[in-house]
N, C-alpha and C positions, 0 to 999 in steps of 0.2 A: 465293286468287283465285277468285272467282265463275264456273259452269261459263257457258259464250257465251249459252244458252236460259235460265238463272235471274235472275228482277228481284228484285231486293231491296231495289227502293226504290221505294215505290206511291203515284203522284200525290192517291190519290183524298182529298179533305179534308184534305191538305196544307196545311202555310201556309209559303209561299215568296217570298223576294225576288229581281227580277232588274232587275240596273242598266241602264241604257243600253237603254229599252225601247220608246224611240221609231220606232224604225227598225228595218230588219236584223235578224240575228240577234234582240237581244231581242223585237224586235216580235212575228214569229214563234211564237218559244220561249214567250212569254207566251201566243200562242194556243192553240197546241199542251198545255200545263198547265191551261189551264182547261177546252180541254175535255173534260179526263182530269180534273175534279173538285178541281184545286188553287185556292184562293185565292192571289190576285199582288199582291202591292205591286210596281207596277210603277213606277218609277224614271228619270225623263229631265228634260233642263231644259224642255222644250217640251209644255207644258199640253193647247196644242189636239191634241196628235198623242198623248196619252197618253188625252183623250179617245176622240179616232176609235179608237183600240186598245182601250179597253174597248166600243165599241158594235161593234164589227167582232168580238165573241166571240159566243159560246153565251150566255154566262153574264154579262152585264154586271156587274151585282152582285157578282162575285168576283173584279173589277179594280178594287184600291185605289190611286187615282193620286199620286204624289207629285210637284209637279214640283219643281225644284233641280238645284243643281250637284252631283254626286258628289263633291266633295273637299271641301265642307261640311262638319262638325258637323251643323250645323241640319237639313240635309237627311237626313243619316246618322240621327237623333236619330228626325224625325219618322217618317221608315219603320219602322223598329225598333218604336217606338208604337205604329203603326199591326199591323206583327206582332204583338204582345203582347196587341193588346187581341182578336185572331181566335183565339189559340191559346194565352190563358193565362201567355203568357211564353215559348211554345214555339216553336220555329223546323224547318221541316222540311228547307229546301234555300234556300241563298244562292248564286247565281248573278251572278260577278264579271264582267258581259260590257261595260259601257262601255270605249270605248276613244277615244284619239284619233293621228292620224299627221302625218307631215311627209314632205315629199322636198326632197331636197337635199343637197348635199356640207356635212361639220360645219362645213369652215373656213368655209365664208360664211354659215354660221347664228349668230344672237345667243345667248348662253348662256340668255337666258331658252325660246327655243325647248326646248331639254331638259328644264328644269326644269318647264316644263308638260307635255309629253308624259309624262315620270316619273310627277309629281305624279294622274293623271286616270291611266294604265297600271297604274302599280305601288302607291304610296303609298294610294291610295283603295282597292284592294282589301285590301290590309295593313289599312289601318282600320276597313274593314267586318266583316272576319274579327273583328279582336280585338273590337269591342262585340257579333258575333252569337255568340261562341264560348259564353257562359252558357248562352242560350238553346237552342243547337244541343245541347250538353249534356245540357240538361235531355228533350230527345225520348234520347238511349241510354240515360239514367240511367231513362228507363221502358220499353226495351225497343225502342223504335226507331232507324232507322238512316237519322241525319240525313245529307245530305252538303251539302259546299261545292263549286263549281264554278267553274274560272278559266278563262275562255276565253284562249286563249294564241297563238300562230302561229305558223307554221311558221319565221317567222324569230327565235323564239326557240329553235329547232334551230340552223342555220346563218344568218350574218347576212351583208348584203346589202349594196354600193354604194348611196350616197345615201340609206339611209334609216337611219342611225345610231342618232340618237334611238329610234325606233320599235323598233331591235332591240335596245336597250339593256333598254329597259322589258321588254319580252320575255322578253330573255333572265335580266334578274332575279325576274321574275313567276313563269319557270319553276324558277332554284334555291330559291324559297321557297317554291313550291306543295309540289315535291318534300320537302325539310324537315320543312314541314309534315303532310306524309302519313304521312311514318314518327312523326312527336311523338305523332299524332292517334289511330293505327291502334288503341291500347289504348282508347282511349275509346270505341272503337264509330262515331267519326264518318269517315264516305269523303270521298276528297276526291280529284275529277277533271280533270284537264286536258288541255282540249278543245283543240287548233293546229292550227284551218282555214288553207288558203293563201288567194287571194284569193278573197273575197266581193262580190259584185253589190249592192252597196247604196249609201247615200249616205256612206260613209265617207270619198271623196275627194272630198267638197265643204264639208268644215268641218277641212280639213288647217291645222298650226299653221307659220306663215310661209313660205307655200308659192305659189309661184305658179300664178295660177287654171289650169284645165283641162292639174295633170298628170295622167300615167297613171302603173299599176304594171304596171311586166316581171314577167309574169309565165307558170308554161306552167298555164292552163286555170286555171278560178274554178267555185265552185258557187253558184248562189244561197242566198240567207239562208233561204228555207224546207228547201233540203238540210240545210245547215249546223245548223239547230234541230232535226232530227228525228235527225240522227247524235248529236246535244248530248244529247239526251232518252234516247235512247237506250243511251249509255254512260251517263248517269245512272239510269237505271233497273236496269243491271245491274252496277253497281257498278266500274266501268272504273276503273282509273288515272290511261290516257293512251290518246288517241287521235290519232293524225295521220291530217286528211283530203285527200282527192284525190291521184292518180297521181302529178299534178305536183308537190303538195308531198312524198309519199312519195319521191320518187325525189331531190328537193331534199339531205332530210332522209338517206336511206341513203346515194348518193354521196357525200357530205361525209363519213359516217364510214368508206365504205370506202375514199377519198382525198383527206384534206383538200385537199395541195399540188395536185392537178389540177382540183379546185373552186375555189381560189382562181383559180388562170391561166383558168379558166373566165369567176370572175365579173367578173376584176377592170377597172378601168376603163381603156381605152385611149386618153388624152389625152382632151382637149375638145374 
């Protein structure tokens, strides 16, 4: 483990993908990378807003937009291409942060509600890994120290009334990221998981079968430029796992130091 003050993972002429870069966290985080001298395939279905994100850098020029669905092929394919053809075949950090949610109790949700929240959570970063794993490779196999990055949440620690889905996805995002870390660790490649609690961005207004203007209970949110510079952060110094803000810390440790009193905490008391 990496001492707290050692980076060991240097933006500068990187070539890095990060999904979900329209908004929020990736938004951000894609700023924040280029102006530490990485090239971004930046990744989101909405064209004009992957525009304004490259003109809103330092560097316009070293924001390659892709727009597409994340659980594509086609879209997977084309970014991939587009890293290869910047760095040779070589990949320096893949950054899992698209995400999508839902609120509401399971019983009155349609099964296909899950299977997209899944599908866009879990399944598309599964996918992304295994076509960037060559590539990722090929940076330790010369000496550097590629990593992947899964943004995760804190409700993939303890999970929550009415948002099932969401903490489903979660919470399998985080026993494969973990898996994954221990498979990875001989090859040289890091791999970090980042469980903000709630973020300030436009992620509950493209919720899947959700009724318009819910909220999330939640104690205290950081905005998305918080959440990218703690993201960068533990990516630069080679982190693990990171859980952010008080309120998701405290989430996260009371549940393991009592589940049964977190449960009667959180549970749902009639309609």
């Amino acid at each position: 483990m990496p001492l707290p003050f050692q980076q060991v993972w240097d933006p500068q002429d990187s070539v890095t993908i990060v999904t979900g870069a329209s908004s929020g966290i990736g938004f951000e985080l894609t700023r924040m990378l280029v102006d530490q001298g990485a090239h971004v395939v930046a990744v989101a279905r909405r064209r004009e807003r992957l525009t304004e994100l490259a003109n809103s850098t330092s560097r316009p020029e070293r924001v390659h937009c892709i727009a597409g669905d994340v659980t594509e092929a086609s879209t997977r394919m084309a970014a991939l291409n587009v890293a290869d053809s910047l760095g040779d075949g070589r990949l320096d950090l893949l950054v899992n942060n698209a995400g999508v949610g839902a609120i509401g109790p399971f019983a009155d949700a349609s099964p296909e509600r899950m299977r997209r929240v899944m599908e866009v959570n879990f399944f598309a970063p599964v996918d992304w890994t295994r076509d960037a794993l060559p590539r990722l490779r090929s940076v330790s196999q010369n000496g550097g120290r590629p990593v992947i990055c899964n943004i995760g949440s804190v409700l993939g620690h303890r999970a929550v009334p009415d948002k099932s889905e969401y903490c489903a996805s979660k919470f399998a995002l985080h026993g494969w990221n973990d898996s994954l870390r221990a498979e990875l660790v001989g090859d040289g490649i890091g791999v970090t998981l980042v469980s903000p609690s709630t973020t300030r961005s436009e992620f509950f207004d493209s919720l899947v079968e959700t009724e318009p203007d819910q909220k999330s209970n939640s104690i205290g949110s950081w905005p998305p430029r918080r959440v990218a510079q703690a993201t960068l952060l533990a990516i630069k110094r080679g982190r693990s796992e990171v859980i952010l803000s008080l309120g998701g810390k405290a989430l996260v440790y009371a549940d393991r130091v009592s589940p049964p009193v977190m449960n009667g905490i959180l549970a749902k008391r009639g309609r």
